[in-house]
C-alpha positions in Angstrom: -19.6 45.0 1.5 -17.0 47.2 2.8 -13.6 46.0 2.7 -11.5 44.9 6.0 -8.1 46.8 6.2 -4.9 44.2 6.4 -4.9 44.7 10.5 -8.5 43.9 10.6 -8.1 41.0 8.7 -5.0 39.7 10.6 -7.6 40.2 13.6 -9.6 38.0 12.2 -7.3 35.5 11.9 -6.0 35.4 15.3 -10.0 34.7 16.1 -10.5 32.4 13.4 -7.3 30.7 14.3 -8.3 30.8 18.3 -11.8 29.3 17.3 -10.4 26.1 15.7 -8.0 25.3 18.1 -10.3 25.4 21.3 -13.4 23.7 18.9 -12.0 21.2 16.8 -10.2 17.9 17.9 -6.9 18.7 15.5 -4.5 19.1 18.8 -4.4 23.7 19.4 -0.6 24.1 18.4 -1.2 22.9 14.8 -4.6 24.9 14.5 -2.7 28.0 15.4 0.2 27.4 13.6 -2.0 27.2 10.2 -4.0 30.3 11.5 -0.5 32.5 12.1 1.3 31.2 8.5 -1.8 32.6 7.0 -1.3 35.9 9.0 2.5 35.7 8.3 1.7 35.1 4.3 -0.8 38.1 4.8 1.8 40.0 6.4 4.0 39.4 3.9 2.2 40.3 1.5 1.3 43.9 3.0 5.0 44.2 3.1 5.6 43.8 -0.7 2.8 45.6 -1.8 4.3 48.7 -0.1 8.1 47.8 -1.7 6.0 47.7 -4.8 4.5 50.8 -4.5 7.6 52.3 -3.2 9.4 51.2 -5.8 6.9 52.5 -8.9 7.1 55.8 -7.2 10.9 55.9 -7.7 10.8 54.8 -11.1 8.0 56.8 -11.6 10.4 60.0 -10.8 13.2 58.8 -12.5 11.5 58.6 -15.4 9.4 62.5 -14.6 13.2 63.6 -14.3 14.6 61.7 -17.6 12.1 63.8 -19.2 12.6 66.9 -18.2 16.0 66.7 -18.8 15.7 65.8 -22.4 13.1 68.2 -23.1 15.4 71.1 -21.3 18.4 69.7 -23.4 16.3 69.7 -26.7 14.8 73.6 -26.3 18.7 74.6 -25.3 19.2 73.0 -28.6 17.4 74.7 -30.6 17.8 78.0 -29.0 21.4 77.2 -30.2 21.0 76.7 -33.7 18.7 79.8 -34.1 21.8 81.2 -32.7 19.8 82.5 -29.4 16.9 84.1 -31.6 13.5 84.9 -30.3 10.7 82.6 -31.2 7.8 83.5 -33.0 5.6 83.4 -29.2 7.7 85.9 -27.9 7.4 88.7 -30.6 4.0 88.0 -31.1 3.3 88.7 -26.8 5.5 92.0 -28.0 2.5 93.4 -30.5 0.1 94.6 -27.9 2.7 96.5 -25.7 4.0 98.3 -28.6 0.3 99.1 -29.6 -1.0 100.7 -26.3 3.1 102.9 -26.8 2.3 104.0 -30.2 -1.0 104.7 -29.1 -0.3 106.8 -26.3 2.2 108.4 -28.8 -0.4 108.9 -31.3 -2.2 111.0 -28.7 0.2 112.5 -27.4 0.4 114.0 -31.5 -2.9 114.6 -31.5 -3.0 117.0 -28.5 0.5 118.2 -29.4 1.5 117.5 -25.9 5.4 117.3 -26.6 6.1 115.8 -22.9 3.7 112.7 -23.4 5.1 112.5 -26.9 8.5 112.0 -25.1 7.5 109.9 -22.3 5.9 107.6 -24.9 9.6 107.6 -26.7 11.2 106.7 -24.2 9.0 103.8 -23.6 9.6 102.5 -26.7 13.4 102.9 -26.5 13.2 101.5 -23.3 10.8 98.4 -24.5 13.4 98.0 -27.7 16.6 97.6 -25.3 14.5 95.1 -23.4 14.0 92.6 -25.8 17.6 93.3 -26.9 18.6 91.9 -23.5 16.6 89.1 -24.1 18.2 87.0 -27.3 21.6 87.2 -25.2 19.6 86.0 -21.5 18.2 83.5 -24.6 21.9 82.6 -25.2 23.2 82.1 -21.7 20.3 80.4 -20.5 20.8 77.9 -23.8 24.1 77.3 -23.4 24.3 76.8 -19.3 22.4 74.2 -19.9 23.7 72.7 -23.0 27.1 72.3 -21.2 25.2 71.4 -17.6 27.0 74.6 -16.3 24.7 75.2 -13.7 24.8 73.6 -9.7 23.4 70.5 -8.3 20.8 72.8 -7.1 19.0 73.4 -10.6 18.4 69.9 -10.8 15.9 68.3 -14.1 12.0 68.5 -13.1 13.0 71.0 -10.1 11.8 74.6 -10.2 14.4 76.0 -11.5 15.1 73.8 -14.1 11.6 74.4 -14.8 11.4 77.5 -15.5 14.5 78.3 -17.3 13.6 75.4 -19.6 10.0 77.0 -20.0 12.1 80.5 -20.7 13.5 78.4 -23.3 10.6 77.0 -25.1 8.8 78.6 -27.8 5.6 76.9 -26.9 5.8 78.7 -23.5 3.0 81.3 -23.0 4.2 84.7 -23.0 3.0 88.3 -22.2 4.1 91.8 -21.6 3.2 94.2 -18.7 4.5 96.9 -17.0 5.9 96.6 -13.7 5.8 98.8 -10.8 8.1 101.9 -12.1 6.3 101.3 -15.8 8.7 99.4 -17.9 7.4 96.7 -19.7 8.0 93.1 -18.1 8.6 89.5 -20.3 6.5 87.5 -18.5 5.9 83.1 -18.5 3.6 81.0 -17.7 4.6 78.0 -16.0 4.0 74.9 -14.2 5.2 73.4 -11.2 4.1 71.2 -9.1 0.7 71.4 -10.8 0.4 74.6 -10.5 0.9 77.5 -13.3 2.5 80.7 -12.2 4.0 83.8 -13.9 7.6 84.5 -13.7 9.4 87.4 -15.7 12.6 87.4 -17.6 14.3 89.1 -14.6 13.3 85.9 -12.1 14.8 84.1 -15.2 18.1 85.5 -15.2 18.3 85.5 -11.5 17.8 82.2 -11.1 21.0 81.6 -13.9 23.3 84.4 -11.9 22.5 82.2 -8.4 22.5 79.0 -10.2 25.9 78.7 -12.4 28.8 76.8 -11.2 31.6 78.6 -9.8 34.5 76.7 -11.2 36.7 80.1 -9.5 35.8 79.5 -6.2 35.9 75.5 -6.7 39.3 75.3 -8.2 40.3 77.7 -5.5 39.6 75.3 -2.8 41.0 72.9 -4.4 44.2 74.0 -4.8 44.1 75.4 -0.7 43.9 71.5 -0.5 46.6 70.2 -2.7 48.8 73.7 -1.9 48.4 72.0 2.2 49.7 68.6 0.9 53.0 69.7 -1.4 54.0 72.0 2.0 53.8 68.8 4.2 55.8 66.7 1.7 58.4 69.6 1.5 58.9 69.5 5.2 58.9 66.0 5.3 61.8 66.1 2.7 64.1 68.8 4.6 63.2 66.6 7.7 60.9 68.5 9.6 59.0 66.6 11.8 57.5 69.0 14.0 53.4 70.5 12.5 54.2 73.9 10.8 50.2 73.8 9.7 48.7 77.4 9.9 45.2 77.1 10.8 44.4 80.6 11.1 46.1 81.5 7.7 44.0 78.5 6.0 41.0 79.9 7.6 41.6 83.4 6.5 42.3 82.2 2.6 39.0 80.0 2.7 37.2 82.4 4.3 37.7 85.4 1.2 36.9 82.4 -1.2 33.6 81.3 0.3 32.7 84.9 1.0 32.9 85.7 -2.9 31.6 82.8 -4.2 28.3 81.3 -5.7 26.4 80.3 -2.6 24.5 77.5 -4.3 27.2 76.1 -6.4 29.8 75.9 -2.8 25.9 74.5 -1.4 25.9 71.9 -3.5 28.2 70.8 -6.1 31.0 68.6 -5.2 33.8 70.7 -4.6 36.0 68.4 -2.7 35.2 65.8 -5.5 34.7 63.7 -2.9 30.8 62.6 -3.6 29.2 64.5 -0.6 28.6 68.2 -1.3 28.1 70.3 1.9 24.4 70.4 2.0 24.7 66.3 2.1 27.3 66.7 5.0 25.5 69.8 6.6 23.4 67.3 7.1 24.9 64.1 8.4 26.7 66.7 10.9 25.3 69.7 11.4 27.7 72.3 13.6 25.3 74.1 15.7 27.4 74.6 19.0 27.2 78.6 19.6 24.4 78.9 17.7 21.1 80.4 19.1 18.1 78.5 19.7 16.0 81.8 18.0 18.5 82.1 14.8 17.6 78.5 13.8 13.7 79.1 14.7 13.6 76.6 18.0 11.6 79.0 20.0 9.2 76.9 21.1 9.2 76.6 24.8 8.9 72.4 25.1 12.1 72.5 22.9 13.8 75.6 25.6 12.9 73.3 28.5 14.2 70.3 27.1 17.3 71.4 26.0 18.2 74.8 26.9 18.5 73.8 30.9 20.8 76.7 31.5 18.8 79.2 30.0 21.0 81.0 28.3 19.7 81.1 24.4 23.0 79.3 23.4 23.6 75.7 21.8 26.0 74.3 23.8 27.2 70.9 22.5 25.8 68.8 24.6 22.5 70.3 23.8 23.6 70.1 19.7 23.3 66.5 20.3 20.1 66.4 21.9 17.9 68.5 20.0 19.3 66.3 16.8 18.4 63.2 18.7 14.7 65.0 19.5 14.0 65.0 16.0 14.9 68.8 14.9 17.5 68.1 12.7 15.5 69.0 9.5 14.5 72.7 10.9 17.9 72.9 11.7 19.4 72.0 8.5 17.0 74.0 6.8 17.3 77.5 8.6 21.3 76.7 7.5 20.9 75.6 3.6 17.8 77.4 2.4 17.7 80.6 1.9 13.4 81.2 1.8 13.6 79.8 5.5 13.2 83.2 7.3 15.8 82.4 9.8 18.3 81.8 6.9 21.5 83.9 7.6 23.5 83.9 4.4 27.1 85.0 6.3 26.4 82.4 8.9 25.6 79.8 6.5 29.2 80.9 4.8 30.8 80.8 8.0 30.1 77.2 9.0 30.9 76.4 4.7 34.4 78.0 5.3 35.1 75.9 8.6 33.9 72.8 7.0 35.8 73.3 3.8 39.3 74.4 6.3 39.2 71.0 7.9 39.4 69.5 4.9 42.8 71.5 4.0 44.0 70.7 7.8 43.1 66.8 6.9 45.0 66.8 3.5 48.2 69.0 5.5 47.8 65.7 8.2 47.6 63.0 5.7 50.5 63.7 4.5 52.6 65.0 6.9 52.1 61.6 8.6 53.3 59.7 5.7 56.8 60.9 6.1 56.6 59.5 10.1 56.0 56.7 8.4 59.2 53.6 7.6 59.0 50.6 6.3 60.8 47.7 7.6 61.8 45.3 4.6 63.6 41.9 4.7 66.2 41.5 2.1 66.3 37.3 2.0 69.7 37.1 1.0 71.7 38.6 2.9 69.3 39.3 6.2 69.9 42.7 6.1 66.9 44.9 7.1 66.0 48.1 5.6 64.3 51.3 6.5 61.6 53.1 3.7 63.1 56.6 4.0 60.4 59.8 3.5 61.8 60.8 0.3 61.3 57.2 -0.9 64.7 56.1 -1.0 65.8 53.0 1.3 68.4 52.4 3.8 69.8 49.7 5.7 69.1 49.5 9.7 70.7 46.8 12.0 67.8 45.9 14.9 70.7 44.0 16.8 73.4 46.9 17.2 73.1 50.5 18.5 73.3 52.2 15.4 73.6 55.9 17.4 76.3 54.4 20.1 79.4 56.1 18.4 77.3 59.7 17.3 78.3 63.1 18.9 75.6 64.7 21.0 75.8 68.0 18.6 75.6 64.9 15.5 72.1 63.6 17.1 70.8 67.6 17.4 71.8 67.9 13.9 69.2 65.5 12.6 66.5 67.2 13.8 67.4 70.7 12.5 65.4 73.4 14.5 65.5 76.2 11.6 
């Protein structure tokens, strides 16, 4: 018997429910009330099976990523203690490169051809300095991850964890071949997503130069931030009131900051230690306006007719808003954050990073300017005198009922609002 769907059933019940009102002599309302708690219970019960379900497939990926991060903390470890040695895999995939050299060599002897003889050399030498390279890539790989020095991006269980932890692990398959110019490639087999691939050592020490956290550029914004707040306490303290904030200075500094840093550590780590790294707010706001609709891949011409009523190829803000509101957010967000996306445009993406890290320099410079505008009035119960909470922290005493600038000089008055 095939099995009715939770809407067919609930159909069911609205007939079933119908039928017994209209037949039986039990008065209708009470009939359908029964039938409808039953389709409410059976409602209800559609509802928590998907909560369930949702829920197992959370834990179910906590616990896939609780994994994989103690298996890529346990191969760092050990990598360590061998002191970044090669396992016993990885020289073994060596024997059959160095083989088909030596043979070639051999060859090379028997014909006495002295140029093949050399070219096989060199191979070798070439080969030799390869795997060199590798106990140190062995090293920082190891030790990236034993001190979780590497971005929010290279996240446990995600591909690059993956593979670097797979680089990692002895058990790894390995094998050597020559790439496109001849020189022989370190290459692993791994799995992702259910699927095994081949990546070499140089995709492995790629993905560590993209992937480490820039604590430079990091501590560099920071201090932009706390550098904006000390300059609007000292001019609170020598009394100026007026904003001396250079915007177009701030922007300048950020912008050589951003321009030499990681892009996927400024992406996302938390640089303003604030719990939201940029892709998160990227993507809660996204700053399109004087964008065009072709660099972000909306070239379709429903979305152009929609949207772009003026024609011109140009986000205005208005239209920012809408094509968000339509439901493009996510093609937008990722033509700006991910850099596979064809219409990824790496100084654009830094661009709108540098703007978005500026304002929070011009927020910190604001914050605290506004705290020295700020006095507060406090009742002194013995005597009734009030008092005024002075910038610089210190109090002073202020009479609401008298004048207290009646008897002062005009040139007195300019005085306390120093110009220079």
């Amino acid at each position: 018997m095939k099995k009715k769907t939770p809407l067919k059933q609930m159909d069911s019940g609205l007939v079933n429910a119908y039928k017994e009102a209209m037949m039986s002599e039990v008065p209708r309302g009470d009939a359908m009330g029964k039938g409808m708690d039953a389709i409410m219970d059976m409602a209800s019960g559609v509802v928590d099976k998907a909560w369930q379900d949702k829920n197992a497939a959370r834990d179910k990926e906590k616990e896939r990523v609780r994994l994989a991060k103690e298996k890529g903390d346990k191969v760092a470890q050990a990598t360590l203690d061998m002191g970044g040695s090669l396992g016993k895999s990885t020289f073994d995939s060596c024997y059959p490169a160095v083989e088909s050299i030596q043979a070639e060599y051999d060859e090379a002897v028997k014909n006495n051809d002295k140029k093949a003889m050399a070219m096989a050399m060199q191979k070798l030498n070439e080969f030799s300095a390869t795997t060199g390279s590798l106990k140190e890539l062995n090293s920082d790989v190891a030790l990236a991850k034993k001190e979780n020095d590497l971005s929010a991006n290279c996240k446990p269980g995600g591909r690059e964890d993956t593979i670097l932890t797979s680089f990692l692990d002895d058990s790894t398959k390995k094998r050597v071949s020559a790439n496109d110019d001849g020189m022989q490639m370190f290459e692993y087999e791994v799995e992702i997503d259910g699927k095994k691939e081949w990546v070499t050592h140089d995709d492995v020490s790629n993905i560590l130069e993209k992937n480490r956290t820039d604590h430079e550029s990091i501590a560099d914004v920071r201090d932009l931030i706390i550098q904006a707040g000390d300059a609007a306490d000292d001019e609170n303290r020598a009394g100026k009131e007026f904003n001396d904030y250079d915007e177009v200075r701030t922007t300048s500094k950020m912008n050589t900051i951003i321009k030499k840093g990681k892009l996927n550590s400024l992406l996302y780590d938390d640089v303003l230690e604030n719990g939201e790294p940029f892709v998160d707010a990227i993507y809660e706001n996204p700053e399109i306006k004087g964008m065009t609709y072709e660099s972000l891949g909306l070239t379709q011409k429903d979305i152009a007719a929609k949207v772009d009523t003026n024609n011109d190829g140009v986000i205005q803000e208005n239209e920012a808003q809408t094509l968000l509101e339509l439901g493009h957010k996510d093609m937008i967000v990722d033509a700006l954050i991910n850099s596979d996306n064809p219409n990824f445009d790496e100084e654009r993406t830094r661009g709108v990073m540098a703007n978005y890290f500026s304002t929070a320099v011009k927020q910190q410079y604001g914050k605290n300017k506004n705290k020295g505008k700020q006095t507060t009035q406090v009742d002194n119960a013995a005597d009734g005198t009030m008092y005024q909470k002075n910038s610089d922290g210190s109090m002073s005493p202020m009479s609401p009922a008298s004048d207290q600038f009646k008897n002062m000089t005009t040139e007195e008055l300019l005085a306390m609002y120093p110009t220079n």
